[in-house]
Each structure stands twice: as C-alpha cells, then as structure tokens.
N, C-alpha and C positions, 0 to 999 in steps of 0.2 A: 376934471376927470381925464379930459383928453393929456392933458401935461402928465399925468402920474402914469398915463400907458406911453406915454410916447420915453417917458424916463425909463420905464420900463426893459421897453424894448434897445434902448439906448445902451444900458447894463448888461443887459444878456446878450448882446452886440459884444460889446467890450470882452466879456467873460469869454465868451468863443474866440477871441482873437488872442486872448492870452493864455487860452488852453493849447489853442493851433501853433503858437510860437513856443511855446514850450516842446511839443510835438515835434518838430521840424526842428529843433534844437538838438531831440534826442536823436532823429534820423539821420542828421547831419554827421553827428558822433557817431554813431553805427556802420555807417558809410566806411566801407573799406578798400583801400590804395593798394592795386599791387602793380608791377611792371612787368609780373611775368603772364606770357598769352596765352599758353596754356588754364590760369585759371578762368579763362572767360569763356573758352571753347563753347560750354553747353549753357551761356546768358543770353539773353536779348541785348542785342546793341539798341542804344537808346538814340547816342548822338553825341557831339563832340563838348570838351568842356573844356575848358583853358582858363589862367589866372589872366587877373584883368590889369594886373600892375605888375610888369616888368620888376620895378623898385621891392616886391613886396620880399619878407623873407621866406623860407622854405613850407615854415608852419602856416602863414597864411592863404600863401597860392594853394594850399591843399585844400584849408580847408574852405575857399572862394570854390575849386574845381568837385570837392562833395556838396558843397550846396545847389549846385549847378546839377550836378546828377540827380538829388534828390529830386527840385523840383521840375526835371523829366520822367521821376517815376523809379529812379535808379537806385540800387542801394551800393554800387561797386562802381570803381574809378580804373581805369586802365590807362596809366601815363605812358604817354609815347613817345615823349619830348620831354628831356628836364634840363633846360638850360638859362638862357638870362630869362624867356616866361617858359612856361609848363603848359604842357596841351597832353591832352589825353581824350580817353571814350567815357561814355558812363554806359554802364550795364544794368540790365535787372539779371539778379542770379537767383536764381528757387531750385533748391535751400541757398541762402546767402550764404558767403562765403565767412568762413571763420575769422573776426577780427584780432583773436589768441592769435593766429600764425601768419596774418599781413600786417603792415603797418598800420599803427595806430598811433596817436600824436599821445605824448606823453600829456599826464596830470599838470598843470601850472600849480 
C-alpha cells in the first residue's frame, strides 16, 4: 500500500512539473523585447538580464534574456546593450505590452 501512494504521489509530482514547463514555455514566448524606454516608463523594473554566451546567435541570447525576466516575475525585456553579449532590464508591465507591435522571434 505504501509503494502505490508513494508512486502516487511520484506521478502527480511528475504531472505538475510538465504542466509548469509547459507554462514557462508559453511565458517565455509572451515575453516581449523592445529597445525603446519609453515603453517601460509605467513597469516595474525587475532586474538586470543578459545572455550567458557571448558565442550564442541573436535568437538565442533573446530568448536566454526572456527567460531570465520571466523567472523574476517579468513579462518584458528592455535591451540596453546589443553587442558581441546583450544585457538588458526585465520589466513587469500591467497591461503587458503588445507582442503584435515589439519584437517577436519568428516561427522555426
């Protein structure tokens, strides 16, 4: 009995961590990049985010720097630097900001 609850609990372990990355998957994608400071004027600055690989390509350090906002709580990216690495702020914006009219990483 004790094995059938501990498997139990084991699964519905499991199940929540691939509902949660699914999750964070989509907020990640939501996450919106702009450069201009005007749209951040009325967000919460969260804190700084930057790509972790120098080497990496454009699409990546982006979206290394929205994952890094998201798990401060951020839905918006404010690059401040884009050169051989990318640094920027992560913001909370309420209403977030339209991903229609910032950049958004295309479909692969």
């Amino acid at each position: 009995m004790r094995y059938l609850i501990e498997r139990l609990v084991l699964t519905a372990f499991s199940a929540a961590a691939l509902v949660a990355c699914g999750s964070i998957r989509e907020q990640v994608s939501a996450t919106v990049v702009t450069a201009i400071a005007s749209d951040v004027t009325k967000c919460k600055r969260l804190g700084f985010v930057a790509t972790t690989s120098p080497d990496s390509d454009k699409y990546t350090g982006l979206d290394q720097m929205r994952a890094q906002a998201v798990q401060k709580g951020g839905n918006t990216v404010y690059v401040t630097s884009y050169s051989q690495s990318t640094t920027g702020t992560a913001y909370a914006c309420d209403p977030p900001l339209n991903p229609d009219t910032h950049f958004a990483r295309p479909e692969s």
